[in-house]
Backbone as XML, in Angstrom:
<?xml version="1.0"?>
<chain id="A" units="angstrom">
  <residue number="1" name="UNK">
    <atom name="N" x="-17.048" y="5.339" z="-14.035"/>
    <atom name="CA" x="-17.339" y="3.950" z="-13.746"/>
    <atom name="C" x="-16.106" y="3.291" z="-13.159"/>
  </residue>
  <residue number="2" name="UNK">
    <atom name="N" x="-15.837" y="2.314" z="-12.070"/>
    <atom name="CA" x="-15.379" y="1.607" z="-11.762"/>
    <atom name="C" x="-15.295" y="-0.089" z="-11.802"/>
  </residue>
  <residue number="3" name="UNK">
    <atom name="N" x="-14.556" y="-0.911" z="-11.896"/>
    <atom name="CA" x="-14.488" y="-2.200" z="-11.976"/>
    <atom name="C" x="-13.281" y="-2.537" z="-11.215"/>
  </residue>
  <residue number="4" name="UNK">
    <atom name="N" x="-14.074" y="-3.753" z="-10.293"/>
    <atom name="CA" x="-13.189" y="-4.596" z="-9.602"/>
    <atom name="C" x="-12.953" y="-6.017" z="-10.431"/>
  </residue>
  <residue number="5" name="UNK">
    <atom name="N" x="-11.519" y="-6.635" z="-10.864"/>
    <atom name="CA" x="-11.179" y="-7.548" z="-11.637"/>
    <atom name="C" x="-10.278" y="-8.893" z="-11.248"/>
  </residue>
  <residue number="6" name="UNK">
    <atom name="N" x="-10.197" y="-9.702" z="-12.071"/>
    <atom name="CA" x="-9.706" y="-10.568" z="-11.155"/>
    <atom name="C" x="-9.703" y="-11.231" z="-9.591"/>
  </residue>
  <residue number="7" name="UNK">
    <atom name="N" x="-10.460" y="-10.821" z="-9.042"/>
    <atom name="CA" x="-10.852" y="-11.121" z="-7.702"/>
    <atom name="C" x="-11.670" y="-12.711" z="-7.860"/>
  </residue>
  <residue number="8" name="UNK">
    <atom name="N" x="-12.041" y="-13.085" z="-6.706"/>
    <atom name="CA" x="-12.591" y="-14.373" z="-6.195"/>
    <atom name="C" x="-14.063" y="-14.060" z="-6.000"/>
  </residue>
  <residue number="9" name="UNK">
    <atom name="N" x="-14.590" y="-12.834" z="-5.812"/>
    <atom name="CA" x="-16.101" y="-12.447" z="-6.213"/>
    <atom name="C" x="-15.852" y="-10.697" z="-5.988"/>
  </residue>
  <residue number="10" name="UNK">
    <atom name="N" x="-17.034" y="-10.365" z="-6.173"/>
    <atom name="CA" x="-17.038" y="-9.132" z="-6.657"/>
    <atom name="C" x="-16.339" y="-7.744" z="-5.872"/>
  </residue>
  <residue number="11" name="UNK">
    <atom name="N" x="-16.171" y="-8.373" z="-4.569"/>
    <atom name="CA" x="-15.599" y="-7.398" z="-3.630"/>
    <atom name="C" x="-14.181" y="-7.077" z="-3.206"/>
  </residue>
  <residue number="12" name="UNK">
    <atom name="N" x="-13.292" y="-7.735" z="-4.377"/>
    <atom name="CA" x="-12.064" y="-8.349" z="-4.161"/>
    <atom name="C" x="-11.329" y="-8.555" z="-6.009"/>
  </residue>
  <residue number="13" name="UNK">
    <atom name="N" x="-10.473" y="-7.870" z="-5.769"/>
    <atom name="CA" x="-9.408" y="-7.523" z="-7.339"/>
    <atom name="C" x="-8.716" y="-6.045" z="-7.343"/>
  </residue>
  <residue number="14" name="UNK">
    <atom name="N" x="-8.371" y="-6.551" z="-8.361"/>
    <atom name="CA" x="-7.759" y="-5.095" z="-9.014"/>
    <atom name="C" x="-9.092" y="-4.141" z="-9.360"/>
  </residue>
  <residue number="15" name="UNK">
    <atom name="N" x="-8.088" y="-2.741" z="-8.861"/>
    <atom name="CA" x="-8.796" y="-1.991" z="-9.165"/>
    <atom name="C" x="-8.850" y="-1.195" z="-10.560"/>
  </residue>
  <residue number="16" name="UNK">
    <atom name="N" x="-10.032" y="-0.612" z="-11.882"/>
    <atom name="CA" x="-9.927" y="-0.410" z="-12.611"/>
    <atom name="C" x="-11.058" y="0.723" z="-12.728"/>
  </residue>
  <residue number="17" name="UNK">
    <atom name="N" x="-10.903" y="2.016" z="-13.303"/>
    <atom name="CA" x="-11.491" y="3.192" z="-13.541"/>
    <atom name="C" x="-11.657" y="3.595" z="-15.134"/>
  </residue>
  <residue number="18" name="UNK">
    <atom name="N" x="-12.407" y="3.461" z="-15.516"/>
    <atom name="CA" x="-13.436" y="4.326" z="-16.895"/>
    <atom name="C" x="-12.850" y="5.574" z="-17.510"/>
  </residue>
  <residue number="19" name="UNK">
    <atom name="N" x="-12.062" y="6.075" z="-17.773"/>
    <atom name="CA" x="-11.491" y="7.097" z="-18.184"/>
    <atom name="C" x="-11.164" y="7.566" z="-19.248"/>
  </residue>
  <residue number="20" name="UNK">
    <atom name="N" x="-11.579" y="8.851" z="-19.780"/>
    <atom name="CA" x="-10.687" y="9.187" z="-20.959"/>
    <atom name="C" x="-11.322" y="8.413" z="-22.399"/>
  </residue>
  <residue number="21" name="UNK">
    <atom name="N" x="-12.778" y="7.566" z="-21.883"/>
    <atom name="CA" x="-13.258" y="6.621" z="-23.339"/>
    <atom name="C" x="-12.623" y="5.451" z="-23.219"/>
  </residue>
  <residue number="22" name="UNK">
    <atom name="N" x="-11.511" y="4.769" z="-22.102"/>
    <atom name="CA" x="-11.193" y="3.443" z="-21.893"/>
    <atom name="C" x="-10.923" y="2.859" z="-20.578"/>
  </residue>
  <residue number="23" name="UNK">
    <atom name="N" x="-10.994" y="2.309" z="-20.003"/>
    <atom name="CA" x="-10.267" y="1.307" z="-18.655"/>
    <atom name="C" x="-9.010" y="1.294" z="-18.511"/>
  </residue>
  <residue number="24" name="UNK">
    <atom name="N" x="-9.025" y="1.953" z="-17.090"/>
    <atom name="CA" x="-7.416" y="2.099" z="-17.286"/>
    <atom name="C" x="-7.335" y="1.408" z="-15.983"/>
  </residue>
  <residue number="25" name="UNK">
    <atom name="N" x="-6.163" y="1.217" z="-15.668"/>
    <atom name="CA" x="-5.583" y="0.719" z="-14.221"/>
    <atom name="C" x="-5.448" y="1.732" z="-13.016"/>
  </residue>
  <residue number="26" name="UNK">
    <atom name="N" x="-5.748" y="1.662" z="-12.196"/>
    <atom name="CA" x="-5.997" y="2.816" z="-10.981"/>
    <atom name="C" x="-4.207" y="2.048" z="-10.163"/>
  </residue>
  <residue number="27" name="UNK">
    <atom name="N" x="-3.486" y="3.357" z="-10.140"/>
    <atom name="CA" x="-2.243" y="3.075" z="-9.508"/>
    <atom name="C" x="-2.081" y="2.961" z="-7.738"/>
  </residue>
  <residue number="28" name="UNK">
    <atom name="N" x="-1.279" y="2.148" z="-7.322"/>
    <atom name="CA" x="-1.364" y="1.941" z="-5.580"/>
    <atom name="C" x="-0.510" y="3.171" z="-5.618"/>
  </residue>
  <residue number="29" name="UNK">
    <atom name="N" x="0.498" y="4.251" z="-6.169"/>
    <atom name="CA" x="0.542" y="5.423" z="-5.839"/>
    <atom name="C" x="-0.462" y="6.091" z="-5.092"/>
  </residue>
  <residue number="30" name="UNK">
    <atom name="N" x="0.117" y="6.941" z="-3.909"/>
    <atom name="CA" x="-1.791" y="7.496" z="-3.167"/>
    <atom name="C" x="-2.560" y="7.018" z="-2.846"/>
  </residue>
  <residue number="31" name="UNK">
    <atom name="N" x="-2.552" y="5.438" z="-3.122"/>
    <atom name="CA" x="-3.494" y="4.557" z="-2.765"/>
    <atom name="C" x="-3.518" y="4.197" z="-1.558"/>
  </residue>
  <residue number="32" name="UNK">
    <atom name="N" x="-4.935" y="4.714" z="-0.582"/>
    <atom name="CA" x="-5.115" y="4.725" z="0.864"/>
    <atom name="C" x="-6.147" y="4.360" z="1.543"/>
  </residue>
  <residue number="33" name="UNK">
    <atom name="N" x="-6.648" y="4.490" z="2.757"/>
    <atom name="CA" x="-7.569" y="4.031" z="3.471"/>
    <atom name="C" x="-8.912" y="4.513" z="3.192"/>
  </residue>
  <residue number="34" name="UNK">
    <atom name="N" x="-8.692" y="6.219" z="2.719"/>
    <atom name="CA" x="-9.655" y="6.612" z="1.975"/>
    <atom name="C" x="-10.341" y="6.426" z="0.631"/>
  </residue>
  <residue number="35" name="UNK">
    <atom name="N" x="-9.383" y="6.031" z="-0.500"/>
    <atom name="CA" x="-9.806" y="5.590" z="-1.465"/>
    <atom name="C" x="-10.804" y="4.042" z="-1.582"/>
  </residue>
  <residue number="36" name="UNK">
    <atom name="N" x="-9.710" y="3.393" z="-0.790"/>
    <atom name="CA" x="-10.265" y="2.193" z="-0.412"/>
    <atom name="C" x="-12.042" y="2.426" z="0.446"/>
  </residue>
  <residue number="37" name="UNK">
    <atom name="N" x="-11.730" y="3.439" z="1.129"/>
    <atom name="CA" x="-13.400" y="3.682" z="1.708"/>
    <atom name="C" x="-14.416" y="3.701" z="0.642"/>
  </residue>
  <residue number="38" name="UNK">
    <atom name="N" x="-13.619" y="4.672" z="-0.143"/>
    <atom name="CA" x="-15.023" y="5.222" z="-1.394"/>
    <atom name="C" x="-14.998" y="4.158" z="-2.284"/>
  </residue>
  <residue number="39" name="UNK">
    <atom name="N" x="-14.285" y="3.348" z="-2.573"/>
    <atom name="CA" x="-14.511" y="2.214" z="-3.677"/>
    <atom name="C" x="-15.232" y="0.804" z="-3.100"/>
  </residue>
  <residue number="40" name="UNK">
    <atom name="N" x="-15.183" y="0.551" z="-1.747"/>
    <atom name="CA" x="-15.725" y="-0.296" z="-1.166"/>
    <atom name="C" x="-17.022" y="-0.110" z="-1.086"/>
  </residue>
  <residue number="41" name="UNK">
    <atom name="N" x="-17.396" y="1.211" z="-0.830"/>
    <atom name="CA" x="-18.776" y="2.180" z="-0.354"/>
    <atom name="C" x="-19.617" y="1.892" z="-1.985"/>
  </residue>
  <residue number="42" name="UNK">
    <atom name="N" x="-18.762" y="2.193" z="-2.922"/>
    <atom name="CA" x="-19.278" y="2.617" z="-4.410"/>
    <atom name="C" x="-19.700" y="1.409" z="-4.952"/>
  </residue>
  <residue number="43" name="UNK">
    <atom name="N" x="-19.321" y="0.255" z="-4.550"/>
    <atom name="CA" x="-19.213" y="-1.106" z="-5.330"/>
    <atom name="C" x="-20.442" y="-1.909" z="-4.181"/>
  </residue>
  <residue number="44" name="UNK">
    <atom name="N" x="-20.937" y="-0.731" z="-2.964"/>
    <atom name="CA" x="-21.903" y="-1.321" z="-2.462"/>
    <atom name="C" x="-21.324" y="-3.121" z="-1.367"/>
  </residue>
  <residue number="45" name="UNK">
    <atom name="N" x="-20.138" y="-3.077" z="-1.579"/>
    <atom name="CA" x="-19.464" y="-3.762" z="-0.573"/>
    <atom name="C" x="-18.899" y="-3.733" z="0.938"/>
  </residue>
  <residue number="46" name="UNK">
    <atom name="N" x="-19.630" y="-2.897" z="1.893"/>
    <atom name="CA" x="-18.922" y="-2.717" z="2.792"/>
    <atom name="C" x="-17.824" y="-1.687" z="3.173"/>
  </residue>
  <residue number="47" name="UNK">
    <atom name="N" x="-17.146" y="-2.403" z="3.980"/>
    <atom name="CA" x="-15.907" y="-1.471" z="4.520"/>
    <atom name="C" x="-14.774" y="-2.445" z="4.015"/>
  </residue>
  <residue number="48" name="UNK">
    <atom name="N" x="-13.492" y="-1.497" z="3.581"/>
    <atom name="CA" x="-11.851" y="-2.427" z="2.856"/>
    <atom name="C" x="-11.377" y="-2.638" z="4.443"/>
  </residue>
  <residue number="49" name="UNK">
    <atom name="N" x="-10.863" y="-4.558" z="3.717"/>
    <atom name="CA" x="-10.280" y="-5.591" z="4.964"/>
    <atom name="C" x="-8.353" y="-5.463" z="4.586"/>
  </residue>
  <residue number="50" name="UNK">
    <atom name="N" x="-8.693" y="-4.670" z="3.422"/>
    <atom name="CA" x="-7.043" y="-5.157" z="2.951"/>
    <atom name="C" x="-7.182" y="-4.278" z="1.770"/>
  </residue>
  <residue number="51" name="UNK">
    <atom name="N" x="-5.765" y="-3.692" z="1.174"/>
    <atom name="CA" x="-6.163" y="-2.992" z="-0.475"/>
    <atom name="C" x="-4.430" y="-2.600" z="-0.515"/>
  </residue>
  <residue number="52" name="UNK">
    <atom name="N" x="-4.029" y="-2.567" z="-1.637"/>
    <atom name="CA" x="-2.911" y="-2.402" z="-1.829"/>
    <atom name="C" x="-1.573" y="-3.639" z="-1.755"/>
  </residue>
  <residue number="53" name="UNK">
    <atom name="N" x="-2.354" y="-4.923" z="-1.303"/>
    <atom name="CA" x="-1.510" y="-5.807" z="-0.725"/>
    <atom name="C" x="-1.136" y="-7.127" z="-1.504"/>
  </residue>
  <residue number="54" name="UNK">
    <atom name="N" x="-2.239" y="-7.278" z="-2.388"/>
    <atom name="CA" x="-2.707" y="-8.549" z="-2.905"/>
    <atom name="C" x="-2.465" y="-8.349" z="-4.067"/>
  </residue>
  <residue number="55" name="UNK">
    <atom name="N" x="-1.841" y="-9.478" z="-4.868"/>
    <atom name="CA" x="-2.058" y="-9.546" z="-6.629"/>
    <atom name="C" x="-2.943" y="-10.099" z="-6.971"/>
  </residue>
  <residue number="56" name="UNK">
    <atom name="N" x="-3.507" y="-9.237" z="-8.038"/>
    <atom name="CA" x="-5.000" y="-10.134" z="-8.823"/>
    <atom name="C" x="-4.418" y="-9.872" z="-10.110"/>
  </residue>
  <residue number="57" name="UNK">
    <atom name="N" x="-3.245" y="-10.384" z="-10.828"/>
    <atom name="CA" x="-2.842" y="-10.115" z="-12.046"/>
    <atom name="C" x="-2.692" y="-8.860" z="-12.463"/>
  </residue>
  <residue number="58" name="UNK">
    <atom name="N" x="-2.085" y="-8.611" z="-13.287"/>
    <atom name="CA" x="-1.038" y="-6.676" z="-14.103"/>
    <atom name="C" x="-2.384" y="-6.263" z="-14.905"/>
  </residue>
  <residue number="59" name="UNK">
    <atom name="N" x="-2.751" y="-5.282" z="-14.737"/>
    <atom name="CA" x="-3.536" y="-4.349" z="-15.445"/>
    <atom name="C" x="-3.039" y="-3.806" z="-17.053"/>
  </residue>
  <residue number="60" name="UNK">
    <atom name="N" x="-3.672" y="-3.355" z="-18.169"/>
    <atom name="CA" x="-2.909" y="-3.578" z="-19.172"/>
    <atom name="C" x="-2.551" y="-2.196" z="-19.247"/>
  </residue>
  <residue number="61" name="UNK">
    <atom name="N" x="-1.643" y="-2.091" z="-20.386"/>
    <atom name="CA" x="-0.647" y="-0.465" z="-20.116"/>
    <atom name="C" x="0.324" y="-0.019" z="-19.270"/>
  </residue>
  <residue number="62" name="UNK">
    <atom name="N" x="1.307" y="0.469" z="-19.311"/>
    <atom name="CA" x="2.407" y="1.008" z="-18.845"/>
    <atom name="C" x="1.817" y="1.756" z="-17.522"/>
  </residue>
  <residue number="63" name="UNK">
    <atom name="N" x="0.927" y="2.769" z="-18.090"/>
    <atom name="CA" x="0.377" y="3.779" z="-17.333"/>
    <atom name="C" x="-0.657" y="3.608" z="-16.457"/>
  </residue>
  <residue number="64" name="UNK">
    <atom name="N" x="-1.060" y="4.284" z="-15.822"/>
    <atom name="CA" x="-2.341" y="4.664" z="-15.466"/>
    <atom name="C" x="-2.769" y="5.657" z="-14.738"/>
  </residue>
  <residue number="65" name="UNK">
    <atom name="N" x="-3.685" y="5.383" z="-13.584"/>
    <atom name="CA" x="-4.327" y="7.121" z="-12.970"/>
    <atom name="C" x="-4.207" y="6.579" z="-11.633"/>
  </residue>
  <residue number="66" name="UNK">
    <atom name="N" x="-3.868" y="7.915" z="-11.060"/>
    <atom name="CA" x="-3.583" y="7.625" z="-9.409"/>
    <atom name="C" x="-4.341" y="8.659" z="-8.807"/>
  </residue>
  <residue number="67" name="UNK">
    <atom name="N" x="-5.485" y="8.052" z="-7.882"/>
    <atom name="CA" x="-6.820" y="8.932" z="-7.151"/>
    <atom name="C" x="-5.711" y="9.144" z="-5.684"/>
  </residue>
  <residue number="68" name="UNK">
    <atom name="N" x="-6.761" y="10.503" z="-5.645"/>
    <atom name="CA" x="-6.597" y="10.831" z="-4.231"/>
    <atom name="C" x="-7.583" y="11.283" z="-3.801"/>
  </residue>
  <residue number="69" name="UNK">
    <atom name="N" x="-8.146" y="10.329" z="-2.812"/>
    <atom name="CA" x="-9.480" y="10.896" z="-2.143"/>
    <atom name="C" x="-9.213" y="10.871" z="-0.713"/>
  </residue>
  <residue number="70" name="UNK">
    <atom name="N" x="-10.542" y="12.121" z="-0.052"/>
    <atom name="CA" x="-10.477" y="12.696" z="1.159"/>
    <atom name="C" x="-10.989" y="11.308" z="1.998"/>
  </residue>
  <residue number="71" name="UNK">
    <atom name="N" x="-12.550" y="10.473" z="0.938"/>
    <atom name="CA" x="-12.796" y="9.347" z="1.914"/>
    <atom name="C" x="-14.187" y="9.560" z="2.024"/>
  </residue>
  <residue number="72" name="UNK">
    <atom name="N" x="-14.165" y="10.707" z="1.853"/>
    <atom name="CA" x="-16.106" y="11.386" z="1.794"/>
    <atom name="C" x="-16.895" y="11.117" z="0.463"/>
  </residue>
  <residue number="73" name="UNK">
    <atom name="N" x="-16.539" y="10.787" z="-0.693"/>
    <atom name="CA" x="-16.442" y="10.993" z="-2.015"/>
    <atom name="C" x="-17.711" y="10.042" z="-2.323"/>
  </residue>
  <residue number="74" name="UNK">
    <atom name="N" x="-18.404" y="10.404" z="-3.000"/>
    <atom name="CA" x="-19.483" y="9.422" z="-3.264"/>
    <atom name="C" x="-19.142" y="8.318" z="-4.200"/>
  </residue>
  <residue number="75" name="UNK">
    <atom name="N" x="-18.355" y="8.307" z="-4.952"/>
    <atom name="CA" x="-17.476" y="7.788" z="-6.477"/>
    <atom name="C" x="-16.117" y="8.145" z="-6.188"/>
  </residue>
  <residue number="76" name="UNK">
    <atom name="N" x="-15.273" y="7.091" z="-6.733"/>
    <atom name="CA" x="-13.696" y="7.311" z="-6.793"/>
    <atom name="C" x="-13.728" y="8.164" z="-7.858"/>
  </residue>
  <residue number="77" name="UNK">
    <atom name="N" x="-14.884" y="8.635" z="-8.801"/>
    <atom name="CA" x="-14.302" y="9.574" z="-9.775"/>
    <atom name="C" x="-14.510" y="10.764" z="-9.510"/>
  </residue>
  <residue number="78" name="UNK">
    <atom name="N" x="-14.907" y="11.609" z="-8.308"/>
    <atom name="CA" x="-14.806" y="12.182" z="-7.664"/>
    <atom name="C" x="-13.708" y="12.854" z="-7.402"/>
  </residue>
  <residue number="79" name="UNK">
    <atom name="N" x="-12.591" y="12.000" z="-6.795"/>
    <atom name="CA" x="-11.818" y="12.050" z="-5.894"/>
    <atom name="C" x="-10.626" y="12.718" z="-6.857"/>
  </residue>
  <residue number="80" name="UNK">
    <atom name="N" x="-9.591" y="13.252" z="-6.789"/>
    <atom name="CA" x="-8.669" y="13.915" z="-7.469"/>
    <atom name="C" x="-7.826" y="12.960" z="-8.082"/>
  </residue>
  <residue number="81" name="UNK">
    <atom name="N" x="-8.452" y="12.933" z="-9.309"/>
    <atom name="CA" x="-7.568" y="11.937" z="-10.487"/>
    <atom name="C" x="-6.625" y="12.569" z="-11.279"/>
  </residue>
  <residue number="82" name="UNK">
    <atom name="N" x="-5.401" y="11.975" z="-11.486"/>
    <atom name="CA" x="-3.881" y="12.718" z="-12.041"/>
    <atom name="C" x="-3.371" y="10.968" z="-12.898"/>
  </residue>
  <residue number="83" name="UNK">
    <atom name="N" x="-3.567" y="11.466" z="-14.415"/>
    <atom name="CA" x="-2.533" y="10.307" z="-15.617"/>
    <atom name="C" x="-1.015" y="10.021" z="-14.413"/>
  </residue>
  <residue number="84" name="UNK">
    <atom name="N" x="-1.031" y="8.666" z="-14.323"/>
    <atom name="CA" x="0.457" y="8.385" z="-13.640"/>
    <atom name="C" x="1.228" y="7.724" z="-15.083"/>
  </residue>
  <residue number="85" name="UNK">
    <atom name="N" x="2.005" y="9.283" z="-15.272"/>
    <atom name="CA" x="3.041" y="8.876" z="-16.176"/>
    <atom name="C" x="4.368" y="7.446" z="-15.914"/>
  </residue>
  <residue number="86" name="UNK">
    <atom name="N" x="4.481" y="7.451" z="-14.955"/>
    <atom name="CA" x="5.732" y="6.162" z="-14.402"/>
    <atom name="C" x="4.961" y="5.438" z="-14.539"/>
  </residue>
  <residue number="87" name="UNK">
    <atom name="N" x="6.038" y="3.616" z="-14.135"/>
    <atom name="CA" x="5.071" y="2.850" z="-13.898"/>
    <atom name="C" x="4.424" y="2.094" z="-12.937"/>
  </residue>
  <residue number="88" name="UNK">
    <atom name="N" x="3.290" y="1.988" z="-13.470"/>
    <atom name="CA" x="2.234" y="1.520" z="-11.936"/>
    <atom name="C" x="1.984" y="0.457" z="-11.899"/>
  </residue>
  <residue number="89" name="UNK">
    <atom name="N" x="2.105" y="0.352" z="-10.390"/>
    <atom name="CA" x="1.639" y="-0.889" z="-9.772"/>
    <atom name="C" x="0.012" y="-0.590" z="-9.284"/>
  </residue>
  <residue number="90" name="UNK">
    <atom name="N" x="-0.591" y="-1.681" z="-9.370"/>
    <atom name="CA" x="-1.875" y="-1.622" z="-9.618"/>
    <atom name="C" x="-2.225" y="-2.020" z="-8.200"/>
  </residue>
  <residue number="91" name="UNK">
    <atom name="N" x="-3.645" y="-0.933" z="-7.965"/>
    <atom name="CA" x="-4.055" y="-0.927" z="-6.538"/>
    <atom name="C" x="-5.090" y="-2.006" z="-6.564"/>
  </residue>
  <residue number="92" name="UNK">
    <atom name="N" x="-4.958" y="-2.389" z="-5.547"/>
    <atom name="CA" x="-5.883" y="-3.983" z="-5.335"/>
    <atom name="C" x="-6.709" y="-3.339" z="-4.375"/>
  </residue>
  <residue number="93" name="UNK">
    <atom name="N" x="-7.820" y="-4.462" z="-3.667"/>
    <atom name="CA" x="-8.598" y="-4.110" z="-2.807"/>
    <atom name="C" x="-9.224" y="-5.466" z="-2.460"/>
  </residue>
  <residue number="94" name="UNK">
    <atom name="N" x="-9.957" y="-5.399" z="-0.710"/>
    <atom name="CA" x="-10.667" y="-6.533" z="-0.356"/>
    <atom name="C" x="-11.641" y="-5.570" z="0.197"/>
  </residue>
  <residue number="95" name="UNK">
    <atom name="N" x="-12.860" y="-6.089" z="-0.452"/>
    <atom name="CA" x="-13.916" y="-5.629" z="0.650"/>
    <atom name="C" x="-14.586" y="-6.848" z="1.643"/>
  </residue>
  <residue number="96" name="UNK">
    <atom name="N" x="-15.115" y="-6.346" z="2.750"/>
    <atom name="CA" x="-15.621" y="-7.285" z="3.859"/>
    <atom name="C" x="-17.276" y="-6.676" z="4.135"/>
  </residue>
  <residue number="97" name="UNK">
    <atom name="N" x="-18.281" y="-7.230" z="2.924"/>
    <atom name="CA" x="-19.686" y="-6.859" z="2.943"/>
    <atom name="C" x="-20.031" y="-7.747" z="4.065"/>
  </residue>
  <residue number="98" name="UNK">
    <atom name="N" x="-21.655" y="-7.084" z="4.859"/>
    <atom name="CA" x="-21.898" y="-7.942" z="5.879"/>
    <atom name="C" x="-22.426" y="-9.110" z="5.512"/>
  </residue>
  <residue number="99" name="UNK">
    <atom name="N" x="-22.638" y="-9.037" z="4.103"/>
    <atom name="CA" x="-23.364" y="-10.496" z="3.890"/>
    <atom name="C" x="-21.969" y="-11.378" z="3.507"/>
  </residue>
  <residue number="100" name="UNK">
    <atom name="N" x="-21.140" y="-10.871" z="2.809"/>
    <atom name="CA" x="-19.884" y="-11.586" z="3.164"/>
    <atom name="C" x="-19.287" y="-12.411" z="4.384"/>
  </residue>
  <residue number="101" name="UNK">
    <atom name="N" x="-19.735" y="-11.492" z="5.042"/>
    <atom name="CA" x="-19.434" y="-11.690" z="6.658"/>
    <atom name="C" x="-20.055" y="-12.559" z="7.437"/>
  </residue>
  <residue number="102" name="UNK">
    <atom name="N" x="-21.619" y="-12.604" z="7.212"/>
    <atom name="CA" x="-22.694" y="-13.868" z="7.336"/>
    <atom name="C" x="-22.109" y="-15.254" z="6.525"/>
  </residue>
  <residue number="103" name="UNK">
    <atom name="N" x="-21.486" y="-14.921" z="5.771"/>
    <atom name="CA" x="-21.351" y="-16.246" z="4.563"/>
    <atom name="C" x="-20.232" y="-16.794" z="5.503"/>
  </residue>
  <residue number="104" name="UNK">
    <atom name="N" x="-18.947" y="-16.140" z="5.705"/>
    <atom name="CA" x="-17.779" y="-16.448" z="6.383"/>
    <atom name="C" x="-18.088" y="-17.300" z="7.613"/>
  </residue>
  <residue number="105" name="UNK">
    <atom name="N" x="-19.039" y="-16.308" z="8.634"/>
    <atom name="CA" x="-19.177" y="-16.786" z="9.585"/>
    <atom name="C" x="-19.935" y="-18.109" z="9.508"/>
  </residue>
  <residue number="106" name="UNK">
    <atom name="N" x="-20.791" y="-18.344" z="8.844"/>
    <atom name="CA" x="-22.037" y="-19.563" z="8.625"/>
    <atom name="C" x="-20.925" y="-20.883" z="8.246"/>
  </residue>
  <residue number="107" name="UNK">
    <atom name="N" x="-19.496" y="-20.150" z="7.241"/>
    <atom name="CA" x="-18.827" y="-21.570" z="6.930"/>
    <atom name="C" x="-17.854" y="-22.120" z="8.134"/>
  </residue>
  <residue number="108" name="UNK">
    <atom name="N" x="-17.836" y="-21.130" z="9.181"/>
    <atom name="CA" x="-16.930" y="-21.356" z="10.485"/>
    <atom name="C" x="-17.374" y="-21.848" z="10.745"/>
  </residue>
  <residue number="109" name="UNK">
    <atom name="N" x="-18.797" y="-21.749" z="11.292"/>
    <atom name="CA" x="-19.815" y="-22.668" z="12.367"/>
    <atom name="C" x="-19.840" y="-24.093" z="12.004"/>
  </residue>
  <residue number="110" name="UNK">
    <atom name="N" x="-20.025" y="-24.250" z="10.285"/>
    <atom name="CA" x="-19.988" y="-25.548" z="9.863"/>
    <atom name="C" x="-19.127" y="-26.449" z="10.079"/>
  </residue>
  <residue number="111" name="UNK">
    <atom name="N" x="-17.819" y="-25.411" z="9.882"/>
    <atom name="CA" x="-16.516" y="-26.270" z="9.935"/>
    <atom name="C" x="-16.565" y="-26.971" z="11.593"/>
  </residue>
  <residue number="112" name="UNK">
    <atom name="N" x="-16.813" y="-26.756" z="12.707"/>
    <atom name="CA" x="-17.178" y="-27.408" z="13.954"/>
    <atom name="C" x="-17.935" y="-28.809" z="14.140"/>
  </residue>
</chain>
């Protein structure tokens, strides 16, 4: 299971992964264009506008898990998960759904 947190709606936060029997923090170690594909894809949001860049507040624990995916992955839990013993900085993400994208655009037009 995955969860996006702290964000401004659902397509947008920190990223957080199901693991092990608890929620852990998914590390921006490895954190790439591909991961960002499969978690955008998984959460049914589109394609990532941004990921790795943004703070949505510290994830709890020292630790956490750092994915590496090819990008094909149906689920980030899929993708080659490794405990990140150091400490992590927590991978963020923006997704850009098309209905997102309708919403954006509809508040441009208004703003005119």
């Amino acid at each position: 299971h995955i969860r996006i947190v702290n964000g401004t709606n659902r397509c947008n936060g920190r990223v957080e992964l199901f693991h092990d029997g608890q929620w852990k923090r998914v590390c921006s170690s490895d954190w790439g264009k591909e991961a960002a594909d499969v978690v955008c894809s998984e959460i049914s949001c589109g394609s990532p506008v941004q990921s790795a860049t943004q703070y949505f507040g510290e994830g709890q624990g020292l630790y956490g898990i750092k994915a590496n995916c090819a990008g094909n992955e149906t689920s980030i839990s899929k993708c080659m998960l490794q405990e990140f013993r150091e400490t992590c900085i927590d991978a963020t993400i923006t997704c850009m759904s098309k209905l997102n994208d309708i919403s954006r655009f509809t508040t441009n037009l208004l703003q005119f």
